[in-house]
MIFI-375399 format. One record per residue (C-alpha): x, y, z; residue in one letter; residue number from 1. Coordinates in steps of 0.5 Angstrom, whole numbers, plus 2048, in hexadecimal, padded with zeros to 3 digits. Layout:
+------+-------+-----+------+-----+
| east | north |  up | type | seq |
+------+-------+-----+------+-----+
|    X |     Y |   Z |    A | NUM |
...
+------+-------+-----+------+-----+
This chain:
+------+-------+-----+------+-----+
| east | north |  up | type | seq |
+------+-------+-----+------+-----+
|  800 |   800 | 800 |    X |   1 |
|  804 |   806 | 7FD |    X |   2 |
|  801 |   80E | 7FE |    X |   3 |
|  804 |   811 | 7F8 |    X |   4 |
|  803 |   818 | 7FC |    X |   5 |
|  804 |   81C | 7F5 |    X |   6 |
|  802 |   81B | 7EE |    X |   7 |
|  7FF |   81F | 7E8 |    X |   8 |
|  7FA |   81A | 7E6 |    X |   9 |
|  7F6 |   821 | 7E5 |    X |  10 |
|  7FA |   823 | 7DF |    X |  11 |
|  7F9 |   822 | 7D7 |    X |  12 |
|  7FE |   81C | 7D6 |    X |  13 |
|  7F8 |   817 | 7DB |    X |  14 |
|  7F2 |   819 | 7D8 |    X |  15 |
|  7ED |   814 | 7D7 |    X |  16 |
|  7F2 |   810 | 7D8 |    X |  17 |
|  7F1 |   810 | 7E0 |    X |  18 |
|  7ED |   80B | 7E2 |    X |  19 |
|  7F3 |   807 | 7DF |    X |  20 |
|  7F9 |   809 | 7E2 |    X |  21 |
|  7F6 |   808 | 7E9 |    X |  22 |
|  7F4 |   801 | 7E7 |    X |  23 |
|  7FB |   801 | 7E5 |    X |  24 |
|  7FD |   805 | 7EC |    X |  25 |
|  7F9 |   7FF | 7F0 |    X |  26 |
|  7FD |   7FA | 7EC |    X |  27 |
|  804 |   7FD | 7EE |    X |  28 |
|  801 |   7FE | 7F6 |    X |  29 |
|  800 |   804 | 7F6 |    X |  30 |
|  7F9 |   805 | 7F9 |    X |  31 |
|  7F9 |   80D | 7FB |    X |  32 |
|  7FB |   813 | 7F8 |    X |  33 |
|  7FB |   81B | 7F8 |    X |  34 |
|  7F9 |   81F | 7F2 |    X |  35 |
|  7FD |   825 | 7F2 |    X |  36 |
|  7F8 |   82C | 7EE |    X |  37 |
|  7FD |   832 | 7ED |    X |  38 |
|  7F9 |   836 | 7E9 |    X |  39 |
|  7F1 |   837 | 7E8 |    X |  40 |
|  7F1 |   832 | 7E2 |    X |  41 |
|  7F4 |   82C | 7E7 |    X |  42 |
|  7F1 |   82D | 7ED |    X |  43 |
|  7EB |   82D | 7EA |    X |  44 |
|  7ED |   826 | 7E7 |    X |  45 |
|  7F0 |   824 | 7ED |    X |  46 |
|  7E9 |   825 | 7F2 |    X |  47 |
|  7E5 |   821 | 7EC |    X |  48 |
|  7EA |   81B | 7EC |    X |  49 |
|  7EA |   81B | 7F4 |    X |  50 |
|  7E2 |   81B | 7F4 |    X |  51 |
|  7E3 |   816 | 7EF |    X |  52 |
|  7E7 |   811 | 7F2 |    X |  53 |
|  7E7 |   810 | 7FA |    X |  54 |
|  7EE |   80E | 7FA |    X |  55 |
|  7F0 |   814 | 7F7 |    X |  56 |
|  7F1 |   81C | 7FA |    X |  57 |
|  7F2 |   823 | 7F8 |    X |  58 |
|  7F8 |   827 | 7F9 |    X |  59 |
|  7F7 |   82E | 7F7 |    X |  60 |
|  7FB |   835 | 7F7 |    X |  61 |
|  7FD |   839 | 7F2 |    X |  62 |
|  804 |   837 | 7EF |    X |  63 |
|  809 |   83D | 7EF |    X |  64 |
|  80A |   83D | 7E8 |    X |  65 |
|  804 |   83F | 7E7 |    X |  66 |
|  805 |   844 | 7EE |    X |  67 |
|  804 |   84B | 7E9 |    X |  68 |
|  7FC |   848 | 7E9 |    X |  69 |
|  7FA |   848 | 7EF |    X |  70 |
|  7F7 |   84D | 7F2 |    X |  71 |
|  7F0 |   84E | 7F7 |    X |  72 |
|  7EB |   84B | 7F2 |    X |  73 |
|  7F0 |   844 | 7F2 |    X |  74 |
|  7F0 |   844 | 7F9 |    X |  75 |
|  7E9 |   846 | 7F9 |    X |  76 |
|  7E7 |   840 | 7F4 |    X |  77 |
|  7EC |   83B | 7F8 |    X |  78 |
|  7E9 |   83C | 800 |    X |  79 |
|  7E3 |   838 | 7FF |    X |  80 |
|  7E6 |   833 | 7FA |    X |  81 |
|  7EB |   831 | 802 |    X |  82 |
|  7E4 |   82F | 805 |    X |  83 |
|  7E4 |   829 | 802 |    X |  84 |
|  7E5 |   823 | 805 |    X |  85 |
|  7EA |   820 | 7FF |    X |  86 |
|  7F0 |   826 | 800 |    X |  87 |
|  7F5 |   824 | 804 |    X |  88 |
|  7FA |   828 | 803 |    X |  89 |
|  7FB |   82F | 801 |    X |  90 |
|  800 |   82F | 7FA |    X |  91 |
|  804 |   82F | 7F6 |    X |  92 |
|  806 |   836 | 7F8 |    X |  93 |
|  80E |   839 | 7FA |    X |  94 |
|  813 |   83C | 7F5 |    X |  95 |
|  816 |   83A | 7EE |    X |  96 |
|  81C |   83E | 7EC |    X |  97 |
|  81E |   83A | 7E6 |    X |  98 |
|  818 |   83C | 7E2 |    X |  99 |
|  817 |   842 | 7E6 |    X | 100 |
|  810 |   844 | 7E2 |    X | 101 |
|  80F |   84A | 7E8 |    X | 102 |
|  815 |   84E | 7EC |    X | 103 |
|  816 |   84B | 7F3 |    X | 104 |
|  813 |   850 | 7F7 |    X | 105 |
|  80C |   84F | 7F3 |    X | 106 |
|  80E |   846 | 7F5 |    X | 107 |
|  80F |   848 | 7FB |    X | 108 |
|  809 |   84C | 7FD |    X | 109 |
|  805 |   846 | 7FA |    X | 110 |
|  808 |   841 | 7FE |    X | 111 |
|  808 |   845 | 805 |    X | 112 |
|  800 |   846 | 803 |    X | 113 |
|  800 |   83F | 801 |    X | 114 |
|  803 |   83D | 808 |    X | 115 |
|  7FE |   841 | 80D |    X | 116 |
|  7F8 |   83E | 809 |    X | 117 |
|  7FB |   837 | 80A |    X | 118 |
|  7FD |   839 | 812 |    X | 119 |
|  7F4 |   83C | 812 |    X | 120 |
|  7F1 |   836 | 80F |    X | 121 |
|  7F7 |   832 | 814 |    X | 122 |
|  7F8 |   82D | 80D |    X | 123 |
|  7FF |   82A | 80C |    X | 124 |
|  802 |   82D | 806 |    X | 125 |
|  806 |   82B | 800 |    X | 126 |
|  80E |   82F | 7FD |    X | 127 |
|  810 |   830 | 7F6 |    X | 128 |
|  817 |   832 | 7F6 |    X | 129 |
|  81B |   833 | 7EF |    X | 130 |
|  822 |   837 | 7F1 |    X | 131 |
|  820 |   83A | 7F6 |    X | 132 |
|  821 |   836 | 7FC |    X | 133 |
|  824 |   83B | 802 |    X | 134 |
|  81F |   840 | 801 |    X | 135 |
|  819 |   83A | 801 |    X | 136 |
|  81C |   839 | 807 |    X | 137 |
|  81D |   83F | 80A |    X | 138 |
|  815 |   841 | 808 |    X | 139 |
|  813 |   83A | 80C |    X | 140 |
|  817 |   83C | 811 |    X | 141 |
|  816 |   843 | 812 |    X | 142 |
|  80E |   840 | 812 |    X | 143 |
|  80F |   83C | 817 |    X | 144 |
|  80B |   837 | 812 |    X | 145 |
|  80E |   830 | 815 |    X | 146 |
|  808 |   831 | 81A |    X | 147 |
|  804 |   831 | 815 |    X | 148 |
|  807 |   82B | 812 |    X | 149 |
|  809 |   829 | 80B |    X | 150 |
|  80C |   826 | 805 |    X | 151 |
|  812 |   827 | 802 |    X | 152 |
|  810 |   824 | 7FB |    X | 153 |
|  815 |   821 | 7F7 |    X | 154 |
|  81A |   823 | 7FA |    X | 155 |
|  820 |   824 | 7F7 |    X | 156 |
|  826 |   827 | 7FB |    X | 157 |
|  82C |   823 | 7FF |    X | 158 |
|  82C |   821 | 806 |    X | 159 |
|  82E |   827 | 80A |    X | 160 |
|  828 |   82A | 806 |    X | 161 |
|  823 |   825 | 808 |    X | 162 |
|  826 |   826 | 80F |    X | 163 |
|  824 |   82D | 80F |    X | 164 |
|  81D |   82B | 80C |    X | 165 |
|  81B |   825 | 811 |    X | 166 |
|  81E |   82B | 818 |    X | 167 |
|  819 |   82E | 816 |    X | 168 |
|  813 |   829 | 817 |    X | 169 |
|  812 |   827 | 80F |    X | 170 |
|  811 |   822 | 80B |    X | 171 |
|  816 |   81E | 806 |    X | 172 |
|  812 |   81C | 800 |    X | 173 |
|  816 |   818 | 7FB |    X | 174 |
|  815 |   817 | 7F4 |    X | 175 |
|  817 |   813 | 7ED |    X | 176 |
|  81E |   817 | 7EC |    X | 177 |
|  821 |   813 | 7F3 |    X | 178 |
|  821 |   80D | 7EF |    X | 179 |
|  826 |   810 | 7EA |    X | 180 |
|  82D |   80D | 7E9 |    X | 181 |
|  830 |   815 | 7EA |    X | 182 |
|  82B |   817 | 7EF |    X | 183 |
|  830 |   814 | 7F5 |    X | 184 |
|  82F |   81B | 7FA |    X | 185 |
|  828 |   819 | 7F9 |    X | 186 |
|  82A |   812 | 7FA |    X | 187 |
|  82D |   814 | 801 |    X | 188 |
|  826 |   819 | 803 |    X | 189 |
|  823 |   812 | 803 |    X | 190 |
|  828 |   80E | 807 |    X | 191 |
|  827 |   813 | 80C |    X | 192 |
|  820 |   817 | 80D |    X | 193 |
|  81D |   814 | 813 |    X | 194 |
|  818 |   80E | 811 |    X | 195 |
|  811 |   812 | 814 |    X | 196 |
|  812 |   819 | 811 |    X | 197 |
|  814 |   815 | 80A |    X | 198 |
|  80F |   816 | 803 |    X | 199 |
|  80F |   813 | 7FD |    X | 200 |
|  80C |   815 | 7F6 |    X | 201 |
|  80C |   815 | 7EF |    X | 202 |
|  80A |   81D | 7EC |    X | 203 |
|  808 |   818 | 7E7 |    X | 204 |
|  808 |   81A | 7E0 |    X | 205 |
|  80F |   81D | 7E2 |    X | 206 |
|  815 |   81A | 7E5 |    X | 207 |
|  814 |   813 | 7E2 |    X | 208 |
|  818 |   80E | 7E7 |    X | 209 |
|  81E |   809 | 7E4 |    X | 210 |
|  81C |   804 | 7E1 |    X | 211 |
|  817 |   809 | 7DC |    X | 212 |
|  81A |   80F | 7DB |    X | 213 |
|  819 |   813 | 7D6 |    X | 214 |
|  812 |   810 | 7D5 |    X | 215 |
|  80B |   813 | 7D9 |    X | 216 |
|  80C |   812 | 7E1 |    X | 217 |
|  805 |   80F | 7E4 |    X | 218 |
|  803 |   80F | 7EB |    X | 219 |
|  805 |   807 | 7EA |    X | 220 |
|  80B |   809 | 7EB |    X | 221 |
|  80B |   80B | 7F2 |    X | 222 |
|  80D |   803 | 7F3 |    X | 223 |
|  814 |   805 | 7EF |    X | 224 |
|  816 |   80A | 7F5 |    X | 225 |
|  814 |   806 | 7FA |    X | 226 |
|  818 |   800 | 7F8 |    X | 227 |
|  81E |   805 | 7F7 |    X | 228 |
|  81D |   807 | 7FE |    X | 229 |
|  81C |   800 | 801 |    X | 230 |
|  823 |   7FF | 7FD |    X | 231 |
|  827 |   804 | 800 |    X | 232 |
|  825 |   803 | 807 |    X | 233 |
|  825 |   7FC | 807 |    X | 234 |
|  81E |   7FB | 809 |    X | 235 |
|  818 |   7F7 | 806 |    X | 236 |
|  813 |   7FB | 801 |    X | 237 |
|  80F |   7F9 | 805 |    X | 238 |
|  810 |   7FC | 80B |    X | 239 |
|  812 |   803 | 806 |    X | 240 |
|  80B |   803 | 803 |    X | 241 |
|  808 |   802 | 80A |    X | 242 |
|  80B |   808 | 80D |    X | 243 |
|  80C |   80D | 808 |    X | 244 |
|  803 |   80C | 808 |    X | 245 |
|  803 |   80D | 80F |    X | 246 |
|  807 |   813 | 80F |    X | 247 |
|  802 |   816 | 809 |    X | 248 |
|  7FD |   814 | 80D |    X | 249 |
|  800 |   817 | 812 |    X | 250 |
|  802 |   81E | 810 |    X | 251 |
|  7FB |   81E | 80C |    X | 252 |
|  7F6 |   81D | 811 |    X | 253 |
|  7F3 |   817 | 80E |    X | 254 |
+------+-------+-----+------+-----+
């Protein structure tokens, strides 16, 4: 029983097709996942799906590539949508200054608005960081945001970072890109995370896991970050699987 805690099930690429690729899912063990809505379009998605399947919940949040449109009227539109009982995180939200869409400042005032709406409404939230590691950093801990508790979403840096993230009180959610041969300080976050504050993930259709790379990631492959864990900390798949969905349950509130 595997909980893929982040997936775009909601974009383009699964259309009509998601009825499949949770069979698929289920024959892989992979027996929950989070739809991850960043935009109007995908949150909307996301809830239907959530509403559609039992095992499948809504995370929603704007994403800060698209930090230059959210305005009163988006945070008006998504105060209601929190209500329902499918959302359980809010996200993806954070800072991306690889595709630096909008300033930092206009990414940051985002972000902090973003942080106090899950702090409110007392609702975990989820991190999107790309190159911009010290300042995600410094935003959460000037938010005194490990009390509100969340995810650092396929985490990416090395083990001091990821030192830095779990003293703060957060979460480390491992994705496809540790089972990559070059990957090795990612490798080695995995080795050391502590077992209960430890996540898995697939960001399906992105970060496609060995052994298919290069093709459409699904929420399936989840499997093929478990059992890289599993290796790398000599530990059963089973026992990995077991624990990172009792982390998800945990830090969800499910």
């Amino acid at each position: 029983m595997i909980f893929d805690t982040h997936t775009h099930l909601n974009v383009k690429d699964f259309l009509g097709e998601e009825e499949e690729v949770l069979a698929r899912a289920r024959e892989n063990g992979v027996t929950e996942l989070a739809v991850v809505g960043f935009d109007k379009e995908t949150i909307e998605k996301s809830l239907e799906l959530s509403a559609r399947f039992p095992n499948v919940y809504s995370i929603i949040g704007w994403h800060p590539t698209e930090a230059g449109s959210y305005s009163d009227e988006i945070e008006n539109w998504l105060a209601p949508l929190y209500e329902n009982e499918k959302v359980i995180a809010v996200g993806e939200i954070g800072l991306d200054y690889h595709w630096m869409e909008d300033p930092k400042d206009v990414q940051e005032r985002v972000f902090r608005k973003q942080l106090e709406v899950a702090r409110k409404l007392q609702l975990p939230f989820c991190i999107h960081t790309r190159d911009a590691l010290e300042d995600t950093y410094e935003i959460l801990k000037d938010e005194n945001a490990g009390k509100i508790g969340g995810i650092m979403h396929s985490f990416s840096g090395d083990v001091a970072w990821a030192e830095k993230f779990l003293d703060l009180g957060l979460y480390i959610s491992l994705s496809g890109v540790v089972t990559f041969k070059k990957a090795q300080e990612l490798q080695e976050v995995a080795k050391m995370v502590p077992l209960n504050r430890l996540l898995v993930e697939t960001d399906a259709p992105y970060l496609t896991p060995t052994p298919f790379r290069g093709k459409r990631n699904e929420t399936g492959y989840t499997r093929y970050v478990v059992e890289k864990i599993a290796e790398l900390r000599k530990m059963s798949v089973e026992d990995v699987a077991r624990m990172t969905t009792e982390n998800a349950h945990r830090i969800f509130g499910l």
